[in-house]
N, C-alpha and C positions, 0 to 999 in steps of 0.2 A: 504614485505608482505610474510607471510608464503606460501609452496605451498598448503598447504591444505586449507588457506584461498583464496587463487586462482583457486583451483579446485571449492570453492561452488562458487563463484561468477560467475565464467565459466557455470556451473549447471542451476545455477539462471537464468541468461543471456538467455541460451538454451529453459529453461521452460516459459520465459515471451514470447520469438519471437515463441513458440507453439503455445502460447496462440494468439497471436496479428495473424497468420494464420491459427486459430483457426473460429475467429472471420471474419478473409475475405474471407476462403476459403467457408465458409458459407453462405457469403453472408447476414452478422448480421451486418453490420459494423453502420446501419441506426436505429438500433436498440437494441447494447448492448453497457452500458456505464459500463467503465471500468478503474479505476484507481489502480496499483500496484506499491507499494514503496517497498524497502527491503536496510537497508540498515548493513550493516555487522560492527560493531564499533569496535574500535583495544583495545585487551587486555590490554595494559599498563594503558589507556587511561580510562578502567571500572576499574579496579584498585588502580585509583585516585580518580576515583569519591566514589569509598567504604570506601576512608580513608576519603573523602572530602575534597583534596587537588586542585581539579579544579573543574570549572560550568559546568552544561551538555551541554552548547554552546563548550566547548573546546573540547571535545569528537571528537577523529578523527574516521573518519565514511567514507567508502567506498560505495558507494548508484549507485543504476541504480532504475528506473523509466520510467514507461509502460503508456498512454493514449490513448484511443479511448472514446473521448468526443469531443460533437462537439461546446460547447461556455461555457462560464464563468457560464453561471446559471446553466448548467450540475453539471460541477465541483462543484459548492456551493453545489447541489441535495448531490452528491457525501461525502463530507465532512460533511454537517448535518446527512448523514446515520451515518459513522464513529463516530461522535461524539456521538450518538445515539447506537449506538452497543458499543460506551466503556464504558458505563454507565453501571453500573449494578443492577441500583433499573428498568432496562427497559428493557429487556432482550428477551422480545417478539415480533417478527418480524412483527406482526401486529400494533403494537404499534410502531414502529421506521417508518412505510412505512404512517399509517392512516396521519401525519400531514405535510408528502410531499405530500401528491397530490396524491401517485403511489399508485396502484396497483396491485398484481402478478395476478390479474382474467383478 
């Protein structure tokens, strides 16, 4: 691994354990659901995939991954938002929130 691709992951790493003592030194932990993924995929590897010489299952991918949820129907909450924000005929946070249940009031 390059070091500069070991300096962001080290960065990344730094900024998700901010956030996760972010969230406890606060005192939120009962109260903010939180899911962050990043995961950093090795050049040769996107390379391939522009010639179309491998599936994007093959893609080598460096990943670190952050949760404060607290059960599986969180997580589902979680990933309908996502799925909901990468849409883009729906782009209004009103509109991704109305048909979970949640509300920011």
């Amino acid at each position: 691994m390059a070091p500069k691709d070991m300096k962001f992951i080290a960065d990344v790493y730094h900024m998700m354990k901010q956030i996760e003592e972010l969230i406890k030194d606060n005192g939120m932990e009962h109260r903010v659901m939180a899911a962050i993924f990043v995961g950093l995929m090795d050049e040769q590897h996107l390379e391939d995939l522009a010639d179309q010489e491998a599936e994007f299952g093959d893609v080598s991918m460096h990943s670190m991954y952050s949760f404060n949820i607290d059960s599986k129907q969180e997580l589902e909450v979680i990933k309908g938002i996502m799925d909901e924000a990468y849409d883009n005929d729906k782009p209004d946070l009103d509109d991704l929130l109305g048909g979970l249940g949640i509300s920011l009031n």
